[in-house]
TIBANU-825975 format. One record per atom (N, C-alpha, C, O, CB): residue in three letters; x, y, z. Coordinates in Angstrom, 1 decimal, padded with zeros to 4 digits. Glycine has a CB too. Example, Ala and Ser with C-alpha at 12.3 -4.5 7.8 and 13.67 -1.06 7.14 Angstrom:
<r ALA,<013.2,-005.7,007.8>>
<r ALA,<012.3,-004.5,007.8>>
<r ALA,<013.2,-003.3,007.8>>
<r ALA,<014.2,-003.3,008.5>>
<r ALA,<011.3,-004.5,009.0>>
<r SER,<012.8,-002.2,007.1>>
<r SER,<013.7,-001.1,007.1>>
<r SER,<012.9,000.0,007.9>>
<r SER,<013.4,001.1,008.0>>
<r SER,<014.1,-000.6,005.7>>
***
This chain:
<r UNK,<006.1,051.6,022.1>>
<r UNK,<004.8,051.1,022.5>>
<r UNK,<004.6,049.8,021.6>>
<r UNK,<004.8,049.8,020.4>>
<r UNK,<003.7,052.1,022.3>>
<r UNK,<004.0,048.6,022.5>>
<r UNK,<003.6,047.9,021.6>>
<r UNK,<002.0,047.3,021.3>>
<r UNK,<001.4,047.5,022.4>>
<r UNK,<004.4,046.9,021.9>>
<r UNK,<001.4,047.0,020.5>>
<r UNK,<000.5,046.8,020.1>>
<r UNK,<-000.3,045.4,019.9>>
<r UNK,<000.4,044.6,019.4>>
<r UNK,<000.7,047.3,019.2>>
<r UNK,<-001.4,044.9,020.2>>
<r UNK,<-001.9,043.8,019.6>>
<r UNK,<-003.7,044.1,019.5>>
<r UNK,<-004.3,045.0,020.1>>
<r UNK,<-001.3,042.3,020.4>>
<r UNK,<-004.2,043.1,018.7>>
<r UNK,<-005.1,043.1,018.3>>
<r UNK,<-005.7,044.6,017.2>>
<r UNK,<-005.1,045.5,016.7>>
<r UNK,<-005.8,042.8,019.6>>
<r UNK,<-007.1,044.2,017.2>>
<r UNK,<-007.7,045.4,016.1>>
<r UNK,<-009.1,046.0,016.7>>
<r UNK,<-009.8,045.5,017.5>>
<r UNK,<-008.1,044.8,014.5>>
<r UNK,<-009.3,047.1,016.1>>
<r UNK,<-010.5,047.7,016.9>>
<r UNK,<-010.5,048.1,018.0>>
<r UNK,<-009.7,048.8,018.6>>
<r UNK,<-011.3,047.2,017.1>>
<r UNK,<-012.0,047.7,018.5>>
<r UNK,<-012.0,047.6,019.8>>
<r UNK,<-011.6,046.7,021.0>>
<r UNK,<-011.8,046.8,022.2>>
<r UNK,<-012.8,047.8,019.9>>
<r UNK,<-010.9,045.7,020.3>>
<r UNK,<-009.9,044.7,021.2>>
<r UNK,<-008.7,044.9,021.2>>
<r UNK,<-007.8,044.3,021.8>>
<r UNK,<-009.9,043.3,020.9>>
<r UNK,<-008.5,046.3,020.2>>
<r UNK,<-006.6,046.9,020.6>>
<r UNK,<-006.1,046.9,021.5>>
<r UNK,<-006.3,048.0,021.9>>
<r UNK,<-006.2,048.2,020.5>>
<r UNK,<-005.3,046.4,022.6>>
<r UNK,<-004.8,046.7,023.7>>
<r UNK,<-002.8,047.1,023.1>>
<r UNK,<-002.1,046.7,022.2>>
<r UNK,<-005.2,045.2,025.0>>
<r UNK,<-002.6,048.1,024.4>>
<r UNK,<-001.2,048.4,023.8>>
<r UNK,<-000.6,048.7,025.1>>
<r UNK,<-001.2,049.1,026.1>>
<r UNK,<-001.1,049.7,022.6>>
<r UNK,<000.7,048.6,025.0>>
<r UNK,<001.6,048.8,026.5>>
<r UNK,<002.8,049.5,026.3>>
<r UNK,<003.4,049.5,025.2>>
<r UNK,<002.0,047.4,027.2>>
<r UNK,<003.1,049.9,027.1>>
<r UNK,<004.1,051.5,026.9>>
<r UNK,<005.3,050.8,028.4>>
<r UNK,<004.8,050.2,029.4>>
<r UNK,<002.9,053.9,027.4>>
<r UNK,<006.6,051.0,028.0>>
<r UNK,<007.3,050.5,028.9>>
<r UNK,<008.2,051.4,029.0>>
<r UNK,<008.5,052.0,028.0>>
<r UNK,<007.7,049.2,028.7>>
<r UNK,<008.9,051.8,030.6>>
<r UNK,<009.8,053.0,031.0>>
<r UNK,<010.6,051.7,031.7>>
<r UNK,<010.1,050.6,032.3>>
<r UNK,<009.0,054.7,032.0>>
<r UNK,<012.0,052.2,031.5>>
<r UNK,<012.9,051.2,032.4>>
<r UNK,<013.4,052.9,033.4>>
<r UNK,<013.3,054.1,033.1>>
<r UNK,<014.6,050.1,031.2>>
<r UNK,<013.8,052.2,034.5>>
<r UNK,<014.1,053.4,035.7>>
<r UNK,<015.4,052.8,035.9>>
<r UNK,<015.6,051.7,035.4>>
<r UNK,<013.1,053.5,037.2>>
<r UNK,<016.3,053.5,036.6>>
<r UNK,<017.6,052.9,037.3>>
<r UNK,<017.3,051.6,037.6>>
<r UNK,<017.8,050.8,036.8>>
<r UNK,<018.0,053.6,038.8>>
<r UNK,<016.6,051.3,038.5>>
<r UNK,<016.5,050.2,039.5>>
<r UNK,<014.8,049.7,039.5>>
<r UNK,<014.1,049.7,040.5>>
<r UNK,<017.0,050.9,041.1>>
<r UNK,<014.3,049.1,037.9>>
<r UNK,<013.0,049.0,037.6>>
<r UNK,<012.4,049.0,036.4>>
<r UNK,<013.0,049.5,035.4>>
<r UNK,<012.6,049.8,038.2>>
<r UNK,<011.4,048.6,036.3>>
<r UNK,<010.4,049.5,034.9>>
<r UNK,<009.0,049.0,035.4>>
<r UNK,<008.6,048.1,036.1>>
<r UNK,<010.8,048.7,032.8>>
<r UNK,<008.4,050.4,034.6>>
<r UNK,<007.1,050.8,035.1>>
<r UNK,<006.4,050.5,033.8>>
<r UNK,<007.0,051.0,032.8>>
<r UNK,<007.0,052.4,035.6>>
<r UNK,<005.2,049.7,033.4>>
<r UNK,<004.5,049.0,032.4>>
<r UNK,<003.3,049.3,032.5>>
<r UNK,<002.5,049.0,033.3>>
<r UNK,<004.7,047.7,032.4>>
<r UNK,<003.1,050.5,031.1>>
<r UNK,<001.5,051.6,031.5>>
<r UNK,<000.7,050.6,030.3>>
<r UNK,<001.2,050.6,029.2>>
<r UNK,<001.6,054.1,030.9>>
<r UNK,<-000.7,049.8,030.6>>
<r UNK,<-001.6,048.9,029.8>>
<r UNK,<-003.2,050.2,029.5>>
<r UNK,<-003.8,051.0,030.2>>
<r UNK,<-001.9,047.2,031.0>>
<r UNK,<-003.3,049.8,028.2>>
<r UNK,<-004.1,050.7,027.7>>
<r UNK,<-005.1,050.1,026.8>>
<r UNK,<-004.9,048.9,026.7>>
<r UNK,<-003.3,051.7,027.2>>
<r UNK,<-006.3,050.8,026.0>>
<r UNK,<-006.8,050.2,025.0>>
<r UNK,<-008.4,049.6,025.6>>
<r UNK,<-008.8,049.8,026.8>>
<r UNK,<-005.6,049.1,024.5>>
<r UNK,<-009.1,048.7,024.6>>
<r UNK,<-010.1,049.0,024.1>>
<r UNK,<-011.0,049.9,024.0>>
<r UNK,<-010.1,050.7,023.7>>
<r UNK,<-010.4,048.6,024.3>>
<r UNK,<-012.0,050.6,023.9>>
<r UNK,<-012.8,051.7,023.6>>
<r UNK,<-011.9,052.9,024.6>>
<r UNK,<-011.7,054.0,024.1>>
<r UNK,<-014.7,051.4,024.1>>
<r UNK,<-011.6,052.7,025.6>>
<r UNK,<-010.9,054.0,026.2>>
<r UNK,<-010.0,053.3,027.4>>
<r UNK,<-010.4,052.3,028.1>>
<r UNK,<-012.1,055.3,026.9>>
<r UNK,<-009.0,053.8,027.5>>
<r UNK,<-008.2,053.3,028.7>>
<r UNK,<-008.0,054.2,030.3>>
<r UNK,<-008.1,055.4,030.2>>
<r UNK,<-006.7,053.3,028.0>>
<r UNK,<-008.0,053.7,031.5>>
<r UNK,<-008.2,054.0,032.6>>
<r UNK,<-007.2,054.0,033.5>>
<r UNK,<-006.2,053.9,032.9>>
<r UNK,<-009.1,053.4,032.9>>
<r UNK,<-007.1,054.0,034.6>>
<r UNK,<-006.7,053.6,035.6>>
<r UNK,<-007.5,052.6,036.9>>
<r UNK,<-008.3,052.9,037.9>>
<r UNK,<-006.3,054.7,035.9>>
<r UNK,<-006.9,051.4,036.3>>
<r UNK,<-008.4,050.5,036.8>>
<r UNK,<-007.4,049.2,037.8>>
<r UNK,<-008.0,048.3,038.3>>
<r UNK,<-009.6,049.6,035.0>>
<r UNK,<-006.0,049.6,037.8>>
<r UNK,<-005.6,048.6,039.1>>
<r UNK,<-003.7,048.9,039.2>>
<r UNK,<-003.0,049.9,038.8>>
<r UNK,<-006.1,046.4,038.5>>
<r UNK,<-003.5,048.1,039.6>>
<r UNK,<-001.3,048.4,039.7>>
<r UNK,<-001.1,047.0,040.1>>
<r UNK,<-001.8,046.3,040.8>>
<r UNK,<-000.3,049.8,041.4>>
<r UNK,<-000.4,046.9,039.8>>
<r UNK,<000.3,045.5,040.1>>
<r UNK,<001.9,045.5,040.1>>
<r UNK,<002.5,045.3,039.1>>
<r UNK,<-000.2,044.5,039.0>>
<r UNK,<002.8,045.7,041.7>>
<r UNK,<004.2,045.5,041.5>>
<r UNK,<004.5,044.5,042.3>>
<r UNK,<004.0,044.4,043.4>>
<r UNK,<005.0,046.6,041.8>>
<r UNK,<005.9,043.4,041.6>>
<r UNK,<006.0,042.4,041.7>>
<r UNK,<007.8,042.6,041.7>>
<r UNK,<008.4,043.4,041.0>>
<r UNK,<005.1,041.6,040.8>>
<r UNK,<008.1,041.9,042.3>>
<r UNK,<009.5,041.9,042.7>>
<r UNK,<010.9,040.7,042.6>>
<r UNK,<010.7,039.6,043.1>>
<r UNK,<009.4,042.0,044.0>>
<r UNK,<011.7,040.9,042.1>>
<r UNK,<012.2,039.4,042.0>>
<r UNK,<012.3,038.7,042.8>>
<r UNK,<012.8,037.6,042.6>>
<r UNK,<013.2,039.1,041.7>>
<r UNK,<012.0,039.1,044.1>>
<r UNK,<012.1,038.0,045.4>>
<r UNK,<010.6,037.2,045.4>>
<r UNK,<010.4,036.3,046.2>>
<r UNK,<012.3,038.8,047.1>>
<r UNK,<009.9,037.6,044.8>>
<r UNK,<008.3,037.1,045.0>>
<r UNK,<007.8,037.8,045.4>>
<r UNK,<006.6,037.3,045.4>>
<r UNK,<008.0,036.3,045.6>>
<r UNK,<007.9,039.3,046.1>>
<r UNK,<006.7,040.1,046.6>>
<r UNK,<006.2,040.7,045.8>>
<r UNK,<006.7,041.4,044.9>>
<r UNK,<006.8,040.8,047.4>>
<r UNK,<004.3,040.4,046.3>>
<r UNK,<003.1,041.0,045.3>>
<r UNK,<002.6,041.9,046.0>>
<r UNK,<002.3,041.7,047.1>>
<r UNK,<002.0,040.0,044.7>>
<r UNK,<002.5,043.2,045.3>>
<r UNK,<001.2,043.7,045.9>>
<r UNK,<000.4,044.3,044.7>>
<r UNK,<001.0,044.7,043.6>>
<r UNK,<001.5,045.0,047.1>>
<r UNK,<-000.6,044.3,044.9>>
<r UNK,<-001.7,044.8,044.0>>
<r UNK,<-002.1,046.1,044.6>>
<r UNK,<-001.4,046.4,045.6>>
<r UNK,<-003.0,043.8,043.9>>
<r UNK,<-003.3,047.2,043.9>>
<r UNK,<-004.4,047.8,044.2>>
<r UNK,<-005.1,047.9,043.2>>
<r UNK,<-004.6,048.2,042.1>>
<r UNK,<-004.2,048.8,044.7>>
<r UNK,<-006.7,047.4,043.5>>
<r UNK,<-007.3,046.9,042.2>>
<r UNK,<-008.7,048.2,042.4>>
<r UNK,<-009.2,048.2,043.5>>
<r UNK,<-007.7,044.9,042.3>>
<r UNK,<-009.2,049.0,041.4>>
<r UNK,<-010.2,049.1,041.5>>
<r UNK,<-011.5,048.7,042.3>>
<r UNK,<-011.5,047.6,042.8>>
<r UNK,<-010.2,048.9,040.8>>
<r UNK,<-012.4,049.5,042.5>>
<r UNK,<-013.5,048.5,042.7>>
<r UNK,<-014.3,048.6,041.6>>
<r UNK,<-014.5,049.6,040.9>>
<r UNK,<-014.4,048.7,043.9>>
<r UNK,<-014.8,047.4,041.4>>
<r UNK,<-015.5,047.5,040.2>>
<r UNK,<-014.7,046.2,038.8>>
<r UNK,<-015.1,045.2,038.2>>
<r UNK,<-015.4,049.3,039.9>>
<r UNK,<-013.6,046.9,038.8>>
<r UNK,<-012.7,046.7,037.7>>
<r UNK,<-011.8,045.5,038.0>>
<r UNK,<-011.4,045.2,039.1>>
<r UNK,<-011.9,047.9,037.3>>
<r UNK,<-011.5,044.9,036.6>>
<r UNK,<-011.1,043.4,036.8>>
<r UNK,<-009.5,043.8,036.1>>
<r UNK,<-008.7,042.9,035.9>>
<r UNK,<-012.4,042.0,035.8>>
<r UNK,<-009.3,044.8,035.8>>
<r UNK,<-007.8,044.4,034.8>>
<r UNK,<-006.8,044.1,035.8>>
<r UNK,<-005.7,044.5,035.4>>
<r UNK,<-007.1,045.8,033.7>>
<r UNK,<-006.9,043.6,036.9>>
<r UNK,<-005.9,042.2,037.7>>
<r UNK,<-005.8,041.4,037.3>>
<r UNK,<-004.9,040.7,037.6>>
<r UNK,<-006.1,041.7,038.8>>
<r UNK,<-006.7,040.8,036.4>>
<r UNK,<-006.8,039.5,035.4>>
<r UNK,<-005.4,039.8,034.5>>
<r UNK,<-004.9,038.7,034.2>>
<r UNK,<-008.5,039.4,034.2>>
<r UNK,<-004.9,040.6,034.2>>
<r UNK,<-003.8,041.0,033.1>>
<r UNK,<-002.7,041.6,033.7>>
<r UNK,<-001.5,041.2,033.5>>
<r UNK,<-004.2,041.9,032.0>>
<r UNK,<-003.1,042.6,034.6>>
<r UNK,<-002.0,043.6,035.1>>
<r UNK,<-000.9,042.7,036.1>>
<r UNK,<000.3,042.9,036.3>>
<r UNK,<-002.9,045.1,036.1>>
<r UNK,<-001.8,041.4,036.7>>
<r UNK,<-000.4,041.0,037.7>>
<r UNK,<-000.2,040.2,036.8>>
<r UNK,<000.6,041.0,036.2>>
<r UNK,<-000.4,040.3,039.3>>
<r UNK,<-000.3,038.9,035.8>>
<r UNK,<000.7,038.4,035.3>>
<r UNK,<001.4,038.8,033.8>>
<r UNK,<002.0,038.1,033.0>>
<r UNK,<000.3,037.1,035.4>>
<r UNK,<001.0,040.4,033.7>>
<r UNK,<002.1,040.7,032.7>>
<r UNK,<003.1,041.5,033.6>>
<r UNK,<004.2,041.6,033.0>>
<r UNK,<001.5,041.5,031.3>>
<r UNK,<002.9,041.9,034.6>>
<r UNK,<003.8,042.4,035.7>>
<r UNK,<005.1,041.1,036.2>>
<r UNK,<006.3,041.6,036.2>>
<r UNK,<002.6,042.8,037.0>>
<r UNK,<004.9,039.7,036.7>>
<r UNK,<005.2,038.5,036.7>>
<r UNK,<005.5,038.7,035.8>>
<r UNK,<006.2,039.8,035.9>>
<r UNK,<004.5,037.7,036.9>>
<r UNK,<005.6,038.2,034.3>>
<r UNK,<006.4,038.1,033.1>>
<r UNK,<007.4,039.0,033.0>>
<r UNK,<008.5,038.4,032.8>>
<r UNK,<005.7,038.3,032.1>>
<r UNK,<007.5,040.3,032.9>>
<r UNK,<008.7,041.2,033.3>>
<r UNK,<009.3,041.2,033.8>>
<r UNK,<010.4,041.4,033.3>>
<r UNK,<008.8,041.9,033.7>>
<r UNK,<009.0,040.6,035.6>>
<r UNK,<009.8,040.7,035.9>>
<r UNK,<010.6,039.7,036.2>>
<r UNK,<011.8,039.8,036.7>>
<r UNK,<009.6,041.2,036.5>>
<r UNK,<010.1,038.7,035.8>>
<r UNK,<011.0,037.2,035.8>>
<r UNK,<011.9,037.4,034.4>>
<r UNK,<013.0,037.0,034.3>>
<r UNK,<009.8,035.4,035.7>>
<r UNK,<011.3,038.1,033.3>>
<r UNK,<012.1,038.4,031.8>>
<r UNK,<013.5,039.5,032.4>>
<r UNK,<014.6,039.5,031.9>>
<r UNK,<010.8,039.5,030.3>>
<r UNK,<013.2,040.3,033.2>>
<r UNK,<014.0,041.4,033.5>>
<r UNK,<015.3,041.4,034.8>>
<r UNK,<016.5,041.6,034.8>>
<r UNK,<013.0,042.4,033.7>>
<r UNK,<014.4,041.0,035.7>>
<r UNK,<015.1,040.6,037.0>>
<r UNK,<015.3,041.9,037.9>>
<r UNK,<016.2,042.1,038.8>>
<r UNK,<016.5,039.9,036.6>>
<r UNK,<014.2,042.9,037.4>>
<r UNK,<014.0,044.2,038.5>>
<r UNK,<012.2,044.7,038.6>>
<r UNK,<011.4,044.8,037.7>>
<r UNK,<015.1,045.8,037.7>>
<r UNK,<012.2,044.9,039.9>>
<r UNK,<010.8,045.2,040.3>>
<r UNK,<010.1,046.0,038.9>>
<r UNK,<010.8,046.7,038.2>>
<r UNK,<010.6,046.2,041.9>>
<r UNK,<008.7,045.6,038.8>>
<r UNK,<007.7,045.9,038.2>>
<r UNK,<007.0,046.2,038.4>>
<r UNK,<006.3,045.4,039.1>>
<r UNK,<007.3,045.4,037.8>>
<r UNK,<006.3,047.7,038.1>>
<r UNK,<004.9,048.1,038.6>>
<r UNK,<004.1,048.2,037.1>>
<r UNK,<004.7,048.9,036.2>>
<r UNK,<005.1,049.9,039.6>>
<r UNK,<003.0,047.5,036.8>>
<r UNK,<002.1,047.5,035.7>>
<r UNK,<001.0,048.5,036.1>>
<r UNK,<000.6,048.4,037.3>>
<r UNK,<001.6,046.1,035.4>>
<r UNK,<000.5,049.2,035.6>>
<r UNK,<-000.7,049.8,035.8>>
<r UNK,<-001.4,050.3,034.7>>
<r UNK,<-001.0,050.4,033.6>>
<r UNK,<-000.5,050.8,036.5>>
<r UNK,<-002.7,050.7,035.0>>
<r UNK,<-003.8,050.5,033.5>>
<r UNK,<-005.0,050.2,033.8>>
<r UNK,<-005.4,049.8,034.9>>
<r UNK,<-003.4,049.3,032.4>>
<r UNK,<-005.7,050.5,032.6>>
<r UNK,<-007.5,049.6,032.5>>
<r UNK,<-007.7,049.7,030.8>>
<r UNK,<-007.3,050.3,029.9>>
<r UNK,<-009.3,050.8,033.4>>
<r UNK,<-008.4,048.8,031.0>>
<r UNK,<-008.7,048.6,029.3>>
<r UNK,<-010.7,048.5,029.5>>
<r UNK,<-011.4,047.9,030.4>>
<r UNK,<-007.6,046.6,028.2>>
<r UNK,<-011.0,049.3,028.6>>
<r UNK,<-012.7,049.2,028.9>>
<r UNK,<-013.6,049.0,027.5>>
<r UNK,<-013.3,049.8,026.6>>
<r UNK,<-013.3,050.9,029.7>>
<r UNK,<-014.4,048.3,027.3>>
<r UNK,<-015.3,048.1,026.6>>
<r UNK,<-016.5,048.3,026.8>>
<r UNK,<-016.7,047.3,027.5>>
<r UNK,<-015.2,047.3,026.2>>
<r UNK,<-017.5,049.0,026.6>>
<r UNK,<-019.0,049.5,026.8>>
<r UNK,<-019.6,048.2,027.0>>
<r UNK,<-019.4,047.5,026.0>>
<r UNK,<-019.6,050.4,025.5>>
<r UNK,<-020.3,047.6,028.1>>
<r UNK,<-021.4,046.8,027.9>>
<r UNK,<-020.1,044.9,027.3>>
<r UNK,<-020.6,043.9,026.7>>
<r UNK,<-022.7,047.8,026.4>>
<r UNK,<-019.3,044.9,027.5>>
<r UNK,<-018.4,044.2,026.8>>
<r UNK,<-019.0,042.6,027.2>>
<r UNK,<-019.4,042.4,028.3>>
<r UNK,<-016.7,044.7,027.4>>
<r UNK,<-019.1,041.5,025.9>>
<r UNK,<-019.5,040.6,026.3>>
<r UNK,<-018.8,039.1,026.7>>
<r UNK,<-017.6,039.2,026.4>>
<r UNK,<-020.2,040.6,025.5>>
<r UNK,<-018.9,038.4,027.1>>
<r UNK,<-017.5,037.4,027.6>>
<r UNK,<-016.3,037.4,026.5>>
<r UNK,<-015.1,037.6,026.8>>
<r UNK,<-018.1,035.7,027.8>>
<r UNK,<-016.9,037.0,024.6>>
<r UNK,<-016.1,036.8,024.0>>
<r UNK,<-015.1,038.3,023.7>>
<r UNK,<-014.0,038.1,023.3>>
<r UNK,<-016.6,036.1,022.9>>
<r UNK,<-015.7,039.7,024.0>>
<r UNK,<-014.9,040.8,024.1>>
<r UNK,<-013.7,040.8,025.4>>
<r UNK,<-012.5,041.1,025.4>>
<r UNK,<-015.8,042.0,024.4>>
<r UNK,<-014.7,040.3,026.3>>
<r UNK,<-013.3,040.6,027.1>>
<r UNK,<-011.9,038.9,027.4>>
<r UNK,<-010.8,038.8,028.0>>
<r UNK,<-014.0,041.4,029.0>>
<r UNK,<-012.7,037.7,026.7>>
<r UNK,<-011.4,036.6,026.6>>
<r UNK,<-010.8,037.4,025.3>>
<r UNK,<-009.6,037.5,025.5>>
<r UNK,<-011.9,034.5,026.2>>
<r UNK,<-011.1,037.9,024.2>>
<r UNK,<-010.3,038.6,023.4>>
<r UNK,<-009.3,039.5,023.7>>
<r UNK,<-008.1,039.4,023.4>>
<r UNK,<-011.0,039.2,022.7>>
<r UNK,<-010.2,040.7,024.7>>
<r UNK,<-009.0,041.7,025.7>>
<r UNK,<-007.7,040.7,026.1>>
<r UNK,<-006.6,040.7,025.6>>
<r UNK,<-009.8,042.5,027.6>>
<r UNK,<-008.3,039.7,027.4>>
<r UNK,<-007.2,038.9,028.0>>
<r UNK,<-006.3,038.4,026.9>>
<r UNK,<-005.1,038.8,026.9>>
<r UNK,<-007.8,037.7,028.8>>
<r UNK,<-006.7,037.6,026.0>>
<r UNK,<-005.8,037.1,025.1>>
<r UNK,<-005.1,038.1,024.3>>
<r UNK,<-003.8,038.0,024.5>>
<r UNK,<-006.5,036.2,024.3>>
<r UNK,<-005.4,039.0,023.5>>
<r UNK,<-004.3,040.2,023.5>>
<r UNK,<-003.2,040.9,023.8>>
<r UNK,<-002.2,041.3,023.3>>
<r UNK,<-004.6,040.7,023.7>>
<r UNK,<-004.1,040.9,025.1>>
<r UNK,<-002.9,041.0,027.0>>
<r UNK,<-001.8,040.4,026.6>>
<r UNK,<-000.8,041.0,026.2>>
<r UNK,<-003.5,039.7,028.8>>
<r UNK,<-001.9,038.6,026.9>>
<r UNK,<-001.0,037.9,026.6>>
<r UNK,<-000.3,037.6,025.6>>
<r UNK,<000.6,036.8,025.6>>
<r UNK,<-001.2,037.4,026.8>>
<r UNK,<-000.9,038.4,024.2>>
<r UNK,<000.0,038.6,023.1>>
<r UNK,<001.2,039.2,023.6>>
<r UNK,<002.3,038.7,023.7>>
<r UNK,<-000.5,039.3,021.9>>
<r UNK,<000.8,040.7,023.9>>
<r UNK,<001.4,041.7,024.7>>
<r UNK,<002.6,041.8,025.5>>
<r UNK,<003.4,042.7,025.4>>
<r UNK,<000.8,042.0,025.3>>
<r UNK,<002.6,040.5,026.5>>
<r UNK,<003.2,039.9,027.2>>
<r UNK,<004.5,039.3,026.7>>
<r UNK,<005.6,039.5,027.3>>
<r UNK,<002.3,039.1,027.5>>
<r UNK,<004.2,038.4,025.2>>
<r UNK,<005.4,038.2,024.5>>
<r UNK,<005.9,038.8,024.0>>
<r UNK,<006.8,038.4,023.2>>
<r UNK,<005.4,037.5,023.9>>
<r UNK,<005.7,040.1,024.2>>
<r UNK,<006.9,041.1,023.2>>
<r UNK,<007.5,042.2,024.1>>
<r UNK,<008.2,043.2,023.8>>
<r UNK,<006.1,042.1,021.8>>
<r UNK,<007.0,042.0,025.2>>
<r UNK,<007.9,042.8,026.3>>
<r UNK,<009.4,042.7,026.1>>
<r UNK,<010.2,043.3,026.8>>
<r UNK,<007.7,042.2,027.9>>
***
């Protein structure tokens, strides 16, 4: 598992490689969810399913994208990261995190 940020802007990501794949579980701030999926393919096919309500598509498709262009086998990301009442600079903190995250895949 890897880790970035502190507190309540912790976000962390857990990665399973499969035969033919890896599955990329996103977690963190105040409590983690199931708030979208994002699998992406080396040919270019996207599909999402996003919450209603919930925005972690902002993160889940392009750290899904990063994988799988780093890897060169389909990616399914899935996750929510939630902060109570969270205010813009909480959640560009979440995103930016994200994308710490991203570089250590």
């Amino acid at each position: 598992m890897i880790m970035a940020g502190e507190g309540k802007h912790r976000v962390w990501l857990r990665k399973q490689e499969l035969d033919k794949g890896l599955v990329l579980m996103l977690g963190g701030g105040e409590s983690s969810h199931v708030g979208g999926a994002a699998y992406v393919t080396p040919d270019g096919d996207e599909d999402i399913m996003e919450v209603k309500g919930h925005h972690d598509m902002k993160v889940l498709l392009p750290i899904a994208r990063g994988a799988c262009e780093k890897y060169g086998v389909p990616v399914m990301a899935v996750g929510g990261i939630h902060i109570e009442n969270a205010s813009k600079s909480d959640i560009e903190l979440l995103v930016s995190n994200c994308m710490e995250l991203l570089k250590c895949i």
